[in-house]
C-alpha positions as CSV (number, residue, x, y, z in Angstrom):
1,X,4.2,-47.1,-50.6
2,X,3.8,-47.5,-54.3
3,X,5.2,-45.1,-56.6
4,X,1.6,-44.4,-57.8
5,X,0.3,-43.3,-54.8
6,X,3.7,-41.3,-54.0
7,X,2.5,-39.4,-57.1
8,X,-0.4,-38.7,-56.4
9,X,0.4,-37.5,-53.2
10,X,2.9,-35.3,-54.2
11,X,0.0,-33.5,-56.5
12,X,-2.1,-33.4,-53.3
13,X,0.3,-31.7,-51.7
14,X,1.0,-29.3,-54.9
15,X,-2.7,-28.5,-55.6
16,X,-3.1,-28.0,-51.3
17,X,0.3,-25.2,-50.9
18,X,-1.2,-23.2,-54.9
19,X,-4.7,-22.6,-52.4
20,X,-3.3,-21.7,-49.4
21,X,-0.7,-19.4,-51.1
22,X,-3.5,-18.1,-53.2
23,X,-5.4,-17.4,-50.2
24,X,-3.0,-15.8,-48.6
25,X,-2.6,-13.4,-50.9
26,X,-6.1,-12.7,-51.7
27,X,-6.3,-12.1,-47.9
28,X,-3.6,-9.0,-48.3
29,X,-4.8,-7.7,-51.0
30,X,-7.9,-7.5,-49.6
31,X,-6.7,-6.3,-45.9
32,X,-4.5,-3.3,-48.1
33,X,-7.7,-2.3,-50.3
34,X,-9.7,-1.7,-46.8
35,X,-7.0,0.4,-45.7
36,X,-6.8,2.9,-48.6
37,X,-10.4,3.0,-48.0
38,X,-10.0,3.9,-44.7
39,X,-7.6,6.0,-45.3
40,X,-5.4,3.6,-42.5
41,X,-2.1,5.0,-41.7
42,X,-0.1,2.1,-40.4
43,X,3.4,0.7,-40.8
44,X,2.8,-1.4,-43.4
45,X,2.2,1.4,-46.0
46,X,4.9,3.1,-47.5
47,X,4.8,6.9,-46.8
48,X,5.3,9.1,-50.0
49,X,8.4,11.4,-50.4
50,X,8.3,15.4,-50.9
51,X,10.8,17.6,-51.8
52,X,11.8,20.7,-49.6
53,X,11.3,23.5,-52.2
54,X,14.4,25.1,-50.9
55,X,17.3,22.5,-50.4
56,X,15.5,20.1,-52.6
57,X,15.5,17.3,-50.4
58,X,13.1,14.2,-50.1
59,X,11.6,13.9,-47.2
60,X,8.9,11.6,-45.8
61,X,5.4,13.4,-45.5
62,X,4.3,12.8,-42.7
63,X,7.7,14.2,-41.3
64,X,8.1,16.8,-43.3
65,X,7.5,20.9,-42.0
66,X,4.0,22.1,-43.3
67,X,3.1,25.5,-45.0
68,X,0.3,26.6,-46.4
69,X,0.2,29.3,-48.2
70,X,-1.9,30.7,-51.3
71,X,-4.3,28.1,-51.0
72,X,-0.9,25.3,-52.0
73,X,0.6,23.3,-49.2
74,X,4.5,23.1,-49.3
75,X,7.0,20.8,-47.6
76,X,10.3,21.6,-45.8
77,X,12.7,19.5,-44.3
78,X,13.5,22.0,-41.7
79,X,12.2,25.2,-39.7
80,X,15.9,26.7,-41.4
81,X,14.0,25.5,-45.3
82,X,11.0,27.0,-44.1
83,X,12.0,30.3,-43.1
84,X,14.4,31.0,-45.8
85,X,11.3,30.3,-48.3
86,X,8.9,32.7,-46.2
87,X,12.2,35.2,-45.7
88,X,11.6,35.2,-42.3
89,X,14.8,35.1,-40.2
90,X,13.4,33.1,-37.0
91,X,10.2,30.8,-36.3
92,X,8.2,28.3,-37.5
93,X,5.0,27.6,-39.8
């Protein structure tokens, strides 16, 4: 094979890996943006952290203790968090 056609295979090959990469990630940014839109609550997004009101510590959301209360929703890491903020001595939300 002649060094000519070497080259330009080598920028075939170049030019064919930039538009599959490119496609590839035009095909997760586009499977992410229908699952915001959907409100889609798989593995793949990251869960945001809240912080227990009473010990202060970061939780994940969807793990965390629920309260609501006053019309405001509050976190808690345990039922121990929760019922110290509501000054109840046993129970749960």
């Amino acid at each position: 094979m002649s060094p000519q056609r070497l080259f330009i295979l080598a920028v075939l090959l170049y030019i064919a890996w930039r538009l599959i990469r490119n496609l590839i990630r035009e095909k997760i940014r586009i499977e992410a943006e229908k699952g915001r839109k959907k409100g889609v609550d798989d593995s793949k997004v990251e869960d945001v952290l809240v912080e227990d009101p009473v010990c202060h510590t970061l939780i994940p959301k969807h793990q965390a203790i629920r309260l609501r209360q006053d019309g405001k929703t509050y976190y808690f890491c345990s039922d121990e968090c929760c019922d110290k903020f509501t000054g109840k001595s046993g129970g749960s939300t």
